[in-house]
C-alpha positions, 0 to 999 in steps of 0.5 A: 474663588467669587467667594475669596474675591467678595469677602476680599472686598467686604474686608477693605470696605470695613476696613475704610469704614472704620477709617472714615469713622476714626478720622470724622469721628470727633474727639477731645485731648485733655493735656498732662495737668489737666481734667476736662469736664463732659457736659450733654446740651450743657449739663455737666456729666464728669470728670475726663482724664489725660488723654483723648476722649471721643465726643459726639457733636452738638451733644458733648462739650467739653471745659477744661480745668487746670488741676495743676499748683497755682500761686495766688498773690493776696494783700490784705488789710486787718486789724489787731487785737490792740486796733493796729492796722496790719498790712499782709501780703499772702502767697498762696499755692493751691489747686483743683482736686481733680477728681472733683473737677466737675463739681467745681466748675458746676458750682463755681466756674472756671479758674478765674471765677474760683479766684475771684469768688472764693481764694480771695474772700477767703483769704481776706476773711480767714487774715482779719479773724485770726489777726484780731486775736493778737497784739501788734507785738505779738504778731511780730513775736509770734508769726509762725503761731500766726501762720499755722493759725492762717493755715488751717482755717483757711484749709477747712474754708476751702476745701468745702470748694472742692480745693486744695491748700498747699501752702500759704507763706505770708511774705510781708506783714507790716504796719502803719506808718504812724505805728512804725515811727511810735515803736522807733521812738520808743525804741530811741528812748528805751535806749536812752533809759539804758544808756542813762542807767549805764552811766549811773552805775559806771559813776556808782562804781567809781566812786565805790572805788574812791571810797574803797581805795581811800579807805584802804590808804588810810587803814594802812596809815593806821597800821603803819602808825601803829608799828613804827616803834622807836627801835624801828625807826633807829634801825632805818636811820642807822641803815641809812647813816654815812657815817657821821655824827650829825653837830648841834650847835648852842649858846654853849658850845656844840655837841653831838646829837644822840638819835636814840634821844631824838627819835624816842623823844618824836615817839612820845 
């Protein structure tokens, strides 16, 4: 019974021992989305996941990182193949590799620090050398050959950062305003050279027409002459005649008018 009774105790006292150690022990939650790097008196040992992780005080630090999509919002400035100033604003989703969280913030530091030291350099080095091998036109023609260029030079820039690329969207690309009040006038006067061509054929045409229909007024005058022979012509007076014999008066006396003798004398 003395027995029963000791290991009874012994038991409960175990049993708050190990209470008072969970409860003082302290401990670490790394959050959905993000790592947490270990470090011991300072030096970076790895990469903690979601969860709760134990720690030992005055030994164990812990930083956490965001592994989650981030979107950075860039404006750049380049130059083109043709020396146009070229203003672009880049969005760009990125994130941590989180299995390599560690690493980054040995190297770089925290999220703030990988934006300013290496997201926007990059993306500013990364717009300038591949702006410079197009012409103000042809990046205005050929922007999605300019965004798949941008794309991946920018991936292999980064990733040697231990970072992602997501994607890239280049929101606005625009240009100087000298460069756009040039292109409207010569736009202005593109149309002005159609217009001009326009009315040039519109009055080629019509006269090509004049030309035409004259020609073919005077054809059939020709054909007509040509057909109207006396017989035709005594048929449509005999088919317009009422009846009466039409008098011709002369010194003599007054006679009838023959209109054989009359229209054959007109055709000769």
């Amino acid at each position: 019974m003395k027995k029963s009774n000791a290991f009874s105790r012994v038991g409960k006292l175990t049993l708050v021992v190990l209470l008072l150690i969970i409860i003082f022990t302290p401990f670490t939650i790394v959050n959905a989305g993000e790592r947490g790097v270990l470090m011991e008196f300072g030096n970076v040992q790895r990469v903690l996941g979601e969860g709760i992780h134990p720690i030992i005080p005055l030994v164990n630090t812990v930083k956490k990182l965001s592994v989650r999509i981030q979107k950075q919002d860039i404006s750049t400035q380049a130059s083109s193949k043709d020396l146009q100033d070229v203003f672009t604003n880049v969005a760009l989703n990125w994130h941590i590799i989180p299995e390599e969280a560690n690493i980054v913030f040995q190297q770089i530091g925290a999220e703030t620090e990988v934006v300013d030291r290496i997201i926007k350099p990059a993306v500013e080095e990364v717009l300038k050398a591949v702006v410079a091998k197009y012409t103000a036109e042809e990046i205005i023609t050929k922007r999605e050959e300019l965004k798949s260029g941008v794309d991946n030079l920018l991936t292999a820039r980064i990733s040697n950062y231990h970072l992602a690329i997501d994607d890239i969207s280049l929101v606005n690309i625009h240009f100087s305003k000298r460069f756009n009040e040039a292109v409207e006038a010569k736009q202005i006067a593109e149309q002005q050279a159609k217009q001009t061509s326009f009315l040039a054929q519109k009055a080629t045409k019509e006269a090509e027409v004049k030309v035409n229909l004259a020609k073919g007024e005077a054809e059939a005058q020709r054909l007509l002459r040509e057909n109207l022979t006396p017989e035709i012509l005594l048929k449509q007076a005999i088919d317009k005649w009422n009846g009466d014999l039409p008098v011709v008066f002369g010194n003599d006396s007054a006679k009838l008018l023959d209109l054989r003798e009359l229209l054959i004398g007109r055709s000769k």
